[in-house]
N, C-alpha and C positions, 0 to 999 in steps of 0.2 A: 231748737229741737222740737219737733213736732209729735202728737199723740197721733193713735192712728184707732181708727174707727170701722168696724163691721159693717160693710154695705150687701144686703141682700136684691136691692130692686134697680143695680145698674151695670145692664150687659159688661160681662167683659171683665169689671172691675169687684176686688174682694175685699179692698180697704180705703176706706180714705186718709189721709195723712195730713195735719193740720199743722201747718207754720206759718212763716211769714214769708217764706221765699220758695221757689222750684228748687231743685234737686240741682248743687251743683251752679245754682243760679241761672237754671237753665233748660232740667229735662222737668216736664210735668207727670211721668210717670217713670213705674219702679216694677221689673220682676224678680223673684226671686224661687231659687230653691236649693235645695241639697242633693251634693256629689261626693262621695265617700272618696279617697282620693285625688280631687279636683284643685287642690291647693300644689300639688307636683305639676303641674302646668306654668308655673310663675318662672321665668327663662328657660320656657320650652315656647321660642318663634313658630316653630311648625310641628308638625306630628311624629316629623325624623329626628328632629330633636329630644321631641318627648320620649319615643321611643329611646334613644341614646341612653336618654337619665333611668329609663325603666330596665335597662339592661346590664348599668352599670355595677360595680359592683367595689368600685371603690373611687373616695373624694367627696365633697361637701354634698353634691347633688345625689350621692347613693337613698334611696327611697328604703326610708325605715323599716324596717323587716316586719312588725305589726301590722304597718300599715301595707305590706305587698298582698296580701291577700285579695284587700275591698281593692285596692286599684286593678290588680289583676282581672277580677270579677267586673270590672266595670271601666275596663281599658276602650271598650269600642264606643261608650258612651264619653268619656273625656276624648279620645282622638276628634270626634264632632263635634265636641264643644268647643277645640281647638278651632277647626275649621272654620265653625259660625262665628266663633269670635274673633277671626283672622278675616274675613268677610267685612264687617262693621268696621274693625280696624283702616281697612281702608276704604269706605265709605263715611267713615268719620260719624258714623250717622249714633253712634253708644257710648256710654259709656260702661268701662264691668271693672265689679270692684269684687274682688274676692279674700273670705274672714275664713279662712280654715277650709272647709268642707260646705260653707255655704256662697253661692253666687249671686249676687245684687246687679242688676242690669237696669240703665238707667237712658231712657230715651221718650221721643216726644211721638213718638208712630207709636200709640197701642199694636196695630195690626202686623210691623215690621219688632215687635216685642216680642209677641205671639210666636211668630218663627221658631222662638228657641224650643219648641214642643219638639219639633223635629227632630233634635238630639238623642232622645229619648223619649216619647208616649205615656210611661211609663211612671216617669218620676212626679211629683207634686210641686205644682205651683204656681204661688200667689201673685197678684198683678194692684198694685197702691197706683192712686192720683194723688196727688198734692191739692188739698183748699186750701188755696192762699186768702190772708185775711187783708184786702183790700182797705187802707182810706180811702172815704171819702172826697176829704178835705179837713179842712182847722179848722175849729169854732173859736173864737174870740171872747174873752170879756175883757171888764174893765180890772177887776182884782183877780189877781192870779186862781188859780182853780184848783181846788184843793184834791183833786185827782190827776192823771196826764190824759186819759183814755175814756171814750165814752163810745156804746155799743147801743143801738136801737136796734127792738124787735121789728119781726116783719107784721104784718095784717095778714094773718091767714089762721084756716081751720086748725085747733090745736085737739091732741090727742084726751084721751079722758084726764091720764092722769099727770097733764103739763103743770099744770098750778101749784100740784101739789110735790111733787118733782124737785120744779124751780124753787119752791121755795124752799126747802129742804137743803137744796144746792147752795144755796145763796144762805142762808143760816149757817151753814157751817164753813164756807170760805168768808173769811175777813176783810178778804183785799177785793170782794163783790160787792158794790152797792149802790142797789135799784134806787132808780127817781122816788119821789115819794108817792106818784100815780101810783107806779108798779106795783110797793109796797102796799099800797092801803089795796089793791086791786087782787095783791095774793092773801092778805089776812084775811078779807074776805069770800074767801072762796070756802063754798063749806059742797061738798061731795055730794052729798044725799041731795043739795036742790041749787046746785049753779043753775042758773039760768043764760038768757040769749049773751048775754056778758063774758059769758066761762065759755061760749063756744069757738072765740077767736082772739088770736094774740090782738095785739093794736099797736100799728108804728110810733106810737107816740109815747109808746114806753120806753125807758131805754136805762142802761147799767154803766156807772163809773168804773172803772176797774183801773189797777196799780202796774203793771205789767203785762208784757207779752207771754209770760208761760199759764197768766191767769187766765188770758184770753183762748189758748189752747184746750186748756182743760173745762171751758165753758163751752166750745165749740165741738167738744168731744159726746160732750152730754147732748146739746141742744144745738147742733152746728144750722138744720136745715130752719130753725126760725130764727137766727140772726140775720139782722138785716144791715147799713151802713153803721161802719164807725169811722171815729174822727179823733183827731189829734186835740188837747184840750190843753190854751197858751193864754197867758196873757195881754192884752193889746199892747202894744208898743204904743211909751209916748210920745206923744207929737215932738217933729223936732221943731 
């Protein structure tokens, strides 16, 4: 399961989404939005279908009388979202997963995602990439490691208030814990007078941590100054 994150400075895109895998294992992004009625589409192949179930008036597909209102109101808007999604269908190129009233559309063309505006102008909606948390590689020792996971910062300009942020962050998860550089590098960070030291992360810091859901919500916070991580094993003995 991945966290998802607010992105204001990446065309196109409104969230980021942190796991370990694409979507599906497969799409690296995600649209989504809401259609008041749009869940009455689920065994309707075409629009004449749909139509059918909208007209019916008796049998399991009859459309809940609360609910005829918003679909009525917003029949020409689902007839299109038929169509586009009948489109992708056989271009194989989507996937759409639909919760009720909401539509999640899952494909690796942002620009052919975009498309679905066409349905409607009208309606709102969000557009997710997927950060996947790349290994590295395995780091090796000789005694087993008393973590599995180890995360190295990147060397770049950090914001005023990273230091004190991070450490905050890391004080109060358990299953966070910085080398001891880092540590002595955040205790002394004092606000009124960091100097050239406080004005950039340094790769040579880096955080053990217990699990992938730890690593999510570490990348939520601070995803854009993580740098490599690595899998942390014991060496095999010689045979």
């Amino acid at each position: 399961m991945g966290l998802l994150k607010s992105v204001n400075n990446v065309p196109g895109i409104d969230f980021y989404d942190y796991r370990d895998d694409d979507y599906y294992n497969k799409y690296a992004y995600r649209a989504r939005f809401r259609l008041l009625g749009v869940r009455y589409t689920w065994y309707s192949n075409t629009v004449e279908e749909f139509m059918t179930r909208y007209n019916a008036t008796t049998g399991w597909k009859v459309i809940n009388k609360k609910d005829k209102p918003d679909v009525t109101k917003n029949i020409e808007t689902i007839k299109s979202f038929i169509e586009w999604r009948n489109l992708r269908r056989t271009e194989k190129s989507a996937t759409i997963r639909i919760e009720r009233d909401t539509v999640s559309i899952f494909c690796n063309d942002l620009s052919l995602l975009k498309t679905i505006e066409t349905i409607d102008p009208t309606l709102a909606y969000d557009y997710t990439e997927v950060q996947k948390s790349q290994f590295a590689g395995v780091k090796q020792f000789v005694n087993k490691p008393k973590y599995p996971y180890r995360i190295y910062l990147k060397s770049k300009v950090i914001p005023q208030n990273f230091c004190k942020d991070l450490k905050e962050l890391i004080s109060r998860t358990k299953s966070l814990h910085p080398s001891n550089a880092l540590r002595i590098w955040l205790r002394d960070y004092n606000n009124a007078s960091s100097g050239w030291r406080y004005r950039y992360s340094s790769s040579s810091h880096f955080i053990d941590y217990d699990s992938e859901s730890t690593l999510s919500y570490l990348a939520l916070m601070h995803g854009e100054h993580l740098g490599k991580r690595y899998k942390l094993e014991k060496r095999p003995e010689p045979v």
